[in-house]
N, CA and C of each residue as an Amber inpcrd file, in Angstrom:
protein
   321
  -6.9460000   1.9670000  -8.9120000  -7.6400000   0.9780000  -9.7130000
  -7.1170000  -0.4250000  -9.4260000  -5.7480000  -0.6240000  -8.9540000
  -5.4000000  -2.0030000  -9.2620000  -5.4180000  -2.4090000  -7.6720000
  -6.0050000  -1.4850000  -6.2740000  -6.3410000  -2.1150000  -5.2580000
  -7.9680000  -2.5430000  -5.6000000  -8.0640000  -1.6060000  -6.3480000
 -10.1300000  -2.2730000  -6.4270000  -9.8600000  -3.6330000  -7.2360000
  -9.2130000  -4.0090000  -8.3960000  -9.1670000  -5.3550000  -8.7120000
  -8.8360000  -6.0910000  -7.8060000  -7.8820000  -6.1970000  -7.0000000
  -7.5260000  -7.5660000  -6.0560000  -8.6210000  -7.5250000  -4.9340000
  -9.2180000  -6.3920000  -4.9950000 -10.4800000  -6.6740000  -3.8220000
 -11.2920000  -7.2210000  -4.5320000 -11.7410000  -7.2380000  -5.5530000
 -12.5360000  -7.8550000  -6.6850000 -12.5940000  -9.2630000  -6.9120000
 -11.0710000  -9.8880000  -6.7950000 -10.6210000 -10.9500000  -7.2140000
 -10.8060000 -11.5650000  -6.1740000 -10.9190000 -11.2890000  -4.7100000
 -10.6170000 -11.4840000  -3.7460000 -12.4350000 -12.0700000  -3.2460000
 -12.8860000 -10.9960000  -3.8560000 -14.7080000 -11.4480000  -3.5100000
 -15.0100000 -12.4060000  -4.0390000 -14.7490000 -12.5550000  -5.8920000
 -14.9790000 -13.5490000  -6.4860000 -14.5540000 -15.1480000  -5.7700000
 -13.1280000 -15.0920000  -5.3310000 -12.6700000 -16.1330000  -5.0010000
 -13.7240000 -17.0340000  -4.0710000 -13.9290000 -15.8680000  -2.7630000
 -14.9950000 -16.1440000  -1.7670000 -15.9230000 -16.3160000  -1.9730000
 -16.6110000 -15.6830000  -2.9400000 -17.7010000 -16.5380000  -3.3860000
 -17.7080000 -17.6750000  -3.8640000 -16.7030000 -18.1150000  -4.3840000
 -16.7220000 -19.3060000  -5.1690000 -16.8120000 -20.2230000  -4.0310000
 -15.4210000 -19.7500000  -3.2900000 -15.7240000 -21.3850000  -2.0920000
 -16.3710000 -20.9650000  -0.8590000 -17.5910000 -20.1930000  -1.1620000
 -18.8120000 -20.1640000  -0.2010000 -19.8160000 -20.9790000  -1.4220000
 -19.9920000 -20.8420000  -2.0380000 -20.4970000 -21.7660000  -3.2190000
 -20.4760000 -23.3020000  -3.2840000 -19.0410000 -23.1940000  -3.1760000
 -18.3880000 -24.9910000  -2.7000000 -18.9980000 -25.7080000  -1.5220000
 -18.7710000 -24.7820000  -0.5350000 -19.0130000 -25.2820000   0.9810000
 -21.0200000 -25.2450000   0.8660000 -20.8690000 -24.2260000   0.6740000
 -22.8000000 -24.5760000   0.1120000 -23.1340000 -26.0280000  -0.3310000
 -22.5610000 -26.0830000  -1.6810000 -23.0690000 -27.3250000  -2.0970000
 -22.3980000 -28.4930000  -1.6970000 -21.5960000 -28.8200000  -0.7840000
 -21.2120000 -29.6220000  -0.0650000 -22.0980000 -29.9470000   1.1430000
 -22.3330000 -29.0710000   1.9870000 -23.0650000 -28.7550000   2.7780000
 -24.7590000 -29.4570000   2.8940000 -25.3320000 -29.3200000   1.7150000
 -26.3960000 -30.1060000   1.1000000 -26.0570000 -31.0860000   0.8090000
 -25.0470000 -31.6080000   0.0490000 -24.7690000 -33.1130000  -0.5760000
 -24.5160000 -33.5990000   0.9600000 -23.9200000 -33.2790000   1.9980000
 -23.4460000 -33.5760000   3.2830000 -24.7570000 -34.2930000   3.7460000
 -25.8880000 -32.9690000   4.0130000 -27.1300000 -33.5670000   4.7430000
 -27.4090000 -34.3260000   3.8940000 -27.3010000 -34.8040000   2.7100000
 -28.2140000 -36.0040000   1.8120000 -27.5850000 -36.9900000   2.7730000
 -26.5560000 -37.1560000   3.0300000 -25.5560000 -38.5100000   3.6570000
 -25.0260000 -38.9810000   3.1120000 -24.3410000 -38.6090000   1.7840000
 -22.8890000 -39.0480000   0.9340000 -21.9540000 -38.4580000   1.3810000
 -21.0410000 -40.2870000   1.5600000 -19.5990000 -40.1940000   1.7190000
 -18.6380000 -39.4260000   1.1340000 -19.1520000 -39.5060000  -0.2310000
 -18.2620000 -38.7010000  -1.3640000 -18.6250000 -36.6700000  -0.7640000
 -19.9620000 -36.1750000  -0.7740000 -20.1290000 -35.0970000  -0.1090000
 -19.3210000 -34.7880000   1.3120000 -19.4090000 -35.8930000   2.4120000
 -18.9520000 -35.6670000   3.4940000 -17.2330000 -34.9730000   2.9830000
 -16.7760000 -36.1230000   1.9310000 -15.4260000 -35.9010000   2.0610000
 -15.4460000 -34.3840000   1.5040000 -15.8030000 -33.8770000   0.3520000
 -15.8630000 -32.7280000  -0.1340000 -15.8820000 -31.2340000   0.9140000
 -16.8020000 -31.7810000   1.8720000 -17.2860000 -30.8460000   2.6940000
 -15.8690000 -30.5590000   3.6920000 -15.1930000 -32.0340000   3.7190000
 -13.9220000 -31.5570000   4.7980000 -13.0260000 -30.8130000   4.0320000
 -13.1070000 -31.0430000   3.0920000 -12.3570000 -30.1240000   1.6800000
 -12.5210000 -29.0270000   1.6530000 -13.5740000 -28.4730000   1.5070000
 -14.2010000 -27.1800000   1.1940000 -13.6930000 -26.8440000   2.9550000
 -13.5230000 -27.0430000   3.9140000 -13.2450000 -26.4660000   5.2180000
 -11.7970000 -26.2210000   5.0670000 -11.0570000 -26.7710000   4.5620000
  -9.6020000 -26.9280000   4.5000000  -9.2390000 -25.7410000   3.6670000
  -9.7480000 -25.6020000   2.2040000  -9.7270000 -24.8060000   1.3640000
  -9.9310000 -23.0630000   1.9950000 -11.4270000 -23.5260000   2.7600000
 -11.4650000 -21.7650000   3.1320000 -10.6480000 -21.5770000   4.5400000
 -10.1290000 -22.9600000   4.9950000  -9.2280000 -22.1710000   6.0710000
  -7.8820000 -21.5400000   5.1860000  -7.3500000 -21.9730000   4.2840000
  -5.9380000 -21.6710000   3.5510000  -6.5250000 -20.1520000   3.0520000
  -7.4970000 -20.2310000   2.7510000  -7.5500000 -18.9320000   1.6380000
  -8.4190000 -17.7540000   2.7740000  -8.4910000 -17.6860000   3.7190000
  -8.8610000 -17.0290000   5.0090000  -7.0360000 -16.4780000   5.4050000
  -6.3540000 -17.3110000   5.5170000  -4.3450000 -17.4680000   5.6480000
  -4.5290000 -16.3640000   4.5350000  -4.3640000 -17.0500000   3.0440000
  -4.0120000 -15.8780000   1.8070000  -4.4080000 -14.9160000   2.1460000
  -5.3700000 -14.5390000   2.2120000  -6.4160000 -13.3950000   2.3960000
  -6.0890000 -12.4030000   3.5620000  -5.4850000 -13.0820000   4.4890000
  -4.8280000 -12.0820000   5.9700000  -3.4470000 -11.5510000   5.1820000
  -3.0390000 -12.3810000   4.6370000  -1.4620000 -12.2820000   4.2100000
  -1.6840000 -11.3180000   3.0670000  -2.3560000 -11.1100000   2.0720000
  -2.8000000 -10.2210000   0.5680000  -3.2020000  -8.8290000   1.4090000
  -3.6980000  -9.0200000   2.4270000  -4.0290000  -7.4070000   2.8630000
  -3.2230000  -7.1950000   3.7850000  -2.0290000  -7.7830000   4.7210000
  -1.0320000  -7.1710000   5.0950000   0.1430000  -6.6940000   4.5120000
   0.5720000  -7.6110000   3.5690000   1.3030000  -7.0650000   1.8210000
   0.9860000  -5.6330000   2.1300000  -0.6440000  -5.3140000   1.7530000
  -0.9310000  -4.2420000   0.7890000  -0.9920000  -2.9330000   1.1870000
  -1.1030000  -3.3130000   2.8000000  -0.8190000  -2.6770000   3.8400000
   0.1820000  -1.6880000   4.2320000   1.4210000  -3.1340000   3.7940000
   2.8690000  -3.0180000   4.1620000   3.3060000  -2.0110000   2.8110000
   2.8970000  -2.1410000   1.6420000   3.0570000  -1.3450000   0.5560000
   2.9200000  -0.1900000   0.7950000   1.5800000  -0.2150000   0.8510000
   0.7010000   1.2920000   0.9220000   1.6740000   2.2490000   2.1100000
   1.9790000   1.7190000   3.0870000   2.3610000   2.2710000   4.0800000
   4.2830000   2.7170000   3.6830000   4.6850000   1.6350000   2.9660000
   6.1760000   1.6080000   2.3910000   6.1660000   3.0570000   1.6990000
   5.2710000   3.0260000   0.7590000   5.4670000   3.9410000  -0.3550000
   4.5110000   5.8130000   0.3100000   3.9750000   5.3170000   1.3760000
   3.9580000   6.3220000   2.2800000   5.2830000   7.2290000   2.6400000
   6.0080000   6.2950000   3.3710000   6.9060000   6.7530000   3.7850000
   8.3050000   7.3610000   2.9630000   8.1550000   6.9400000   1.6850000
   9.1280000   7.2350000   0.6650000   8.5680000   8.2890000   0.3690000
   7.0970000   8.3300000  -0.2440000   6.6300000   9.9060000  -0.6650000
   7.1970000  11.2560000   0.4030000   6.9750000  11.0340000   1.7390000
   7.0030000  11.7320000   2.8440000   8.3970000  12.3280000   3.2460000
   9.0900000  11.2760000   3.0330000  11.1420000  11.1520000   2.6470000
  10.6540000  12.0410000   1.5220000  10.6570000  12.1310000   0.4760000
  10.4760000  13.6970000  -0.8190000   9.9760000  14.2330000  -1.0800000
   9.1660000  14.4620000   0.2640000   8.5480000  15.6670000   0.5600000
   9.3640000  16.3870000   1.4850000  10.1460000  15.8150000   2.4450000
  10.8250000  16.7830000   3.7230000  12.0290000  17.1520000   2.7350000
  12.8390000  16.0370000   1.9550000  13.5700000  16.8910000   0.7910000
  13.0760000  17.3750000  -0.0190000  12.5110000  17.9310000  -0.7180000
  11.9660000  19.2420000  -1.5230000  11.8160000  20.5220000  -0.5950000
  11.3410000  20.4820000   0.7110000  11.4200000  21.3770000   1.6840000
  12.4970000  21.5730000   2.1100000  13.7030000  20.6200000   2.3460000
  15.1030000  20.8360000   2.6680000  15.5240000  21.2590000   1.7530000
  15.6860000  21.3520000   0.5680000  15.8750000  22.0950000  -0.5540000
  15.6520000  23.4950000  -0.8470000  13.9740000  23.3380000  -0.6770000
  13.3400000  24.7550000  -0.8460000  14.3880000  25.7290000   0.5510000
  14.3760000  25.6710000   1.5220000  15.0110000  25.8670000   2.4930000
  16.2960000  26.8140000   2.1290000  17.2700000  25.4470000   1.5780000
  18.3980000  26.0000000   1.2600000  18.8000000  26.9570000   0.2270000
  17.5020000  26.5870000  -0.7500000  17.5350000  27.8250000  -1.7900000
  17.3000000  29.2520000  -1.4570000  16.1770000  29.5170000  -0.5420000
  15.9720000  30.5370000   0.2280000  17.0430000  31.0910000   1.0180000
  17.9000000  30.3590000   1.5820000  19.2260000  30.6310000   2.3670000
  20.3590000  31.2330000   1.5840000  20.0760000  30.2540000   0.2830000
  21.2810000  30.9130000  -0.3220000  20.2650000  32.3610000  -1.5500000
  19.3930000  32.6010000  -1.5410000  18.8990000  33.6400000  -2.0340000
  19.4090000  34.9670000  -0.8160000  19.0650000  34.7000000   0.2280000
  19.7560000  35.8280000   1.1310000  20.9330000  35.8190000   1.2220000
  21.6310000  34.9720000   0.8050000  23.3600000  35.4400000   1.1510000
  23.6120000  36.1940000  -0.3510000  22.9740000  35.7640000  -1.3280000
  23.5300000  36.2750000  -2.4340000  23.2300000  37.8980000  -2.0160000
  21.9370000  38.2560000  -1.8720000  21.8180000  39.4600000  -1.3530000
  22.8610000  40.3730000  -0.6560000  22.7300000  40.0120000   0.4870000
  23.6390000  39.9250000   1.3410000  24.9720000  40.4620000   0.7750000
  25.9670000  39.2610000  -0.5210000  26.8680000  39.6740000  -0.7660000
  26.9390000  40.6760000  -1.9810000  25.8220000  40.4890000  -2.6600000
  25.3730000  41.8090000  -3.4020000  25.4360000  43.3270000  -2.7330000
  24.6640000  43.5320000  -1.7630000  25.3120000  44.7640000  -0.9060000
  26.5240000  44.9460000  -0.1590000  27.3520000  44.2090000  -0.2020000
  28.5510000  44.0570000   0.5330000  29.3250000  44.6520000  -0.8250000
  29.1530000  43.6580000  -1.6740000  29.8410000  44.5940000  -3.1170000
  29.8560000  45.4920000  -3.4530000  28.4570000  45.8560000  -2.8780000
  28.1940000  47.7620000  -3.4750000  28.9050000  48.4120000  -2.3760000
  28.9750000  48.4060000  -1.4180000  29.6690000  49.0150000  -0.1620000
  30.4000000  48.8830000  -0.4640000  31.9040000  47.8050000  -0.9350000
  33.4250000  47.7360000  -1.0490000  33.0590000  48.9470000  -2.2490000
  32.3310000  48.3500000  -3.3500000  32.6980000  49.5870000  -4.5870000
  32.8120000  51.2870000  -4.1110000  31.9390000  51.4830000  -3.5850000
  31.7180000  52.6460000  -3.1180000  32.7300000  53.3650000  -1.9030000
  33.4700000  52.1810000  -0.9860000  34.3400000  53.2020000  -0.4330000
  35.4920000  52.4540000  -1.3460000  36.1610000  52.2860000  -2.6030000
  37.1190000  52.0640000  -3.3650000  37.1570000  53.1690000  -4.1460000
  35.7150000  54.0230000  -4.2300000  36.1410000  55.4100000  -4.9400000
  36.4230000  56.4260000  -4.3580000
Protein backbone atom coordinates (compact mmCIF):
# COMPACT_ATOMS: atom_id res chain seq x y z
CA UNK A 1 0.00 0.00 0.00
CA UNK A 2 2.55 2.61 0.89
CA UNK A 3 4.51 1.91 -2.66
CA UNK A 4 1.03 2.64 -4.42
CA UNK A 5 0.88 6.06 -2.44
CA UNK A 6 4.27 7.49 -3.48
CA UNK A 7 3.40 6.37 -7.01
CA UNK A 8 0.28 8.32 -6.47
CA UNK A 9 1.98 11.28 -5.11
CA UNK A 10 4.37 11.04 -7.67
CA UNK A 11 1.54 11.29 -10.63
CA UNK A 12 -0.16 14.01 -8.89
CA UNK A 13 3.03 16.00 -8.66
CA UNK A 14 3.46 15.49 -12.59
CA UNK A 15 0.52 16.45 -13.31
CA UNK A 16 0.65 19.46 -11.65
CA UNK A 17 3.82 20.71 -13.41
CA UNK A 18 2.56 19.36 -16.76
CA UNK A 19 -0.30 21.73 -15.89
CA UNK A 20 2.25 24.57 -15.17
CA UNK A 21 4.26 24.09 -18.29
CA UNK A 22 0.80 23.91 -20.17
CA UNK A 23 -0.27 27.09 -19.05
CA UNK A 24 2.90 28.72 -19.50
CA UNK A 25 3.23 27.41 -22.73
CA UNK A 26 0.00 29.36 -23.93
CA UNK A 27 0.71 32.52 -21.93
CA UNK A 28 4.30 32.01 -23.87
CA UNK A 29 2.58 31.98 -27.44
CA UNK A 30 0.38 35.09 -26.32
CA UNK A 31 4.05 36.90 -26.10
CA UNK A 32 4.31 37.80 -22.37
CA UNK A 33 7.46 38.47 -20.81
CA UNK A 34 6.10 37.59 -17.51
CA UNK A 35 4.80 33.96 -19.31
CA UNK A 36 8.14 33.63 -21.17
CA UNK A 37 9.81 33.88 -17.76
CA UNK A 38 7.39 31.32 -16.13
CA UNK A 39 7.81 28.98 -18.94
CA UNK A 40 11.78 28.93 -18.24
CA UNK A 41 10.57 28.10 -14.77
CA UNK A 42 8.30 25.49 -15.36
CA UNK A 43 11.48 23.83 -17.54
CA UNK A 44 13.75 24.14 -14.59
CA UNK A 45 11.16 22.78 -12.18
CA UNK A 46 10.41 19.58 -14.32
CA UNK A 47 14.05 19.14 -14.96
CA UNK A 48 14.68 18.94 -10.84
CA UNK A 49 11.68 16.83 -10.27
CA UNK A 50 12.54 14.35 -13.39
CA UNK A 51 16.33 14.26 -10.82
CA UNK A 52 13.72 13.54 -7.65
CA UNK A 53 11.84 11.19 -9.45
CA UNK A 54 15.06 9.00 -10.81
CA UNK A 55 16.39 9.30 -7.26
CA UNK A 56 12.60 8.21 -5.32
CA UNK A 57 12.62 5.07 -7.52
CA UNK A 58 16.21 4.11 -7.06
CA UNK A 59 15.74 4.53 -3.09
CA UNK A 60 12.84 2.20 -3.57
CA UNK A 61 14.59 0.00 -5.53
CA UNK A 62 17.55 -0.05 -3.28
CA UNK A 63 14.98 -0.89 -0.37
CA UNK A 64 12.95 -3.34 -1.96
CA UNK A 65 16.02 -5.13 -3.01
CA UNK A 66 17.82 -4.42 0.75
CA UNK A 67 15.02 -6.03 2.50
CA UNK A 68 15.15 -8.80 -0.18
CA UNK A 69 18.18 -9.79 0.79
CA UNK A 70 17.65 -9.75 4.61
CA UNK A 71 14.41 -11.85 4.15
CA UNK A 72 16.59 -14.43 2.06
CA UNK A 73 19.59 -14.16 4.97
CA UNK A 74 16.30 -15.82 7.29
CA UNK A 75 15.39 -17.88 5.19
CA UNK A 76 18.88 -19.85 4.58
CA UNK A 77 18.93 -19.53 8.58
CA UNK A 78 15.76 -21.17 9.41
CA UNK A 79 17.01 -23.91 6.95
CA UNK A 80 20.44 -23.90 8.69
CA UNK A 81 18.63 -24.48 11.68
CA UNK A 82 16.04 -26.79 10.44
CA UNK A 83 19.20 -28.75 9.29
CA UNK A 84 20.83 -28.88 12.51
CA UNK A 85 17.82 -29.91 14.32
CA UNK A 86 17.44 -32.87 12.08
CA UNK A 87 21.18 -33.70 12.77
CA UNK A 88 20.85 -33.55 16.14
CA UNK A 89 17.43 -35.62 16.05
CA UNK A 90 19.66 -38.52 14.58
CA UNK A 91 22.37 -38.44 16.98
CA UNK A 92 19.98 -38.47 19.78
CA UNK A 93 18.77 -41.67 18.17
CA UNK A 94 21.76 -42.86 17.51
CA UNK A 95 22.78 -42.42 21.21
CA UNK A 96 19.52 -43.79 22.32
CA UNK A 97 20.48 -47.21 20.79
CA UNK A 98 23.93 -47.11 21.89
CA UNK A 99 22.36 -46.93 25.46
CA UNK A 100 20.27 -49.79 24.94
CA UNK A 101 23.24 -51.86 23.68
CA UNK A 102 25.66 -50.73 26.75
CA UNK A 103 22.42 -51.69 29.01
CA UNK A 104 22.03 -54.91 27.60
CA UNK A 105 25.58 -56.26 27.51
CA UNK A 106 25.91 -54.73 31.41
CA UNK A 107 23.47 -57.55 32.24
Amino acid sequence: MKQDRWKLYLKVLWGAVIALLLISLVGAIAGSKFWNTMLAGSVHVITLLAVLTLLLIIVVRLKEWVEAQVGSGADRKDVELQMLQQSMERIEAKVDRIEKILAEVSE
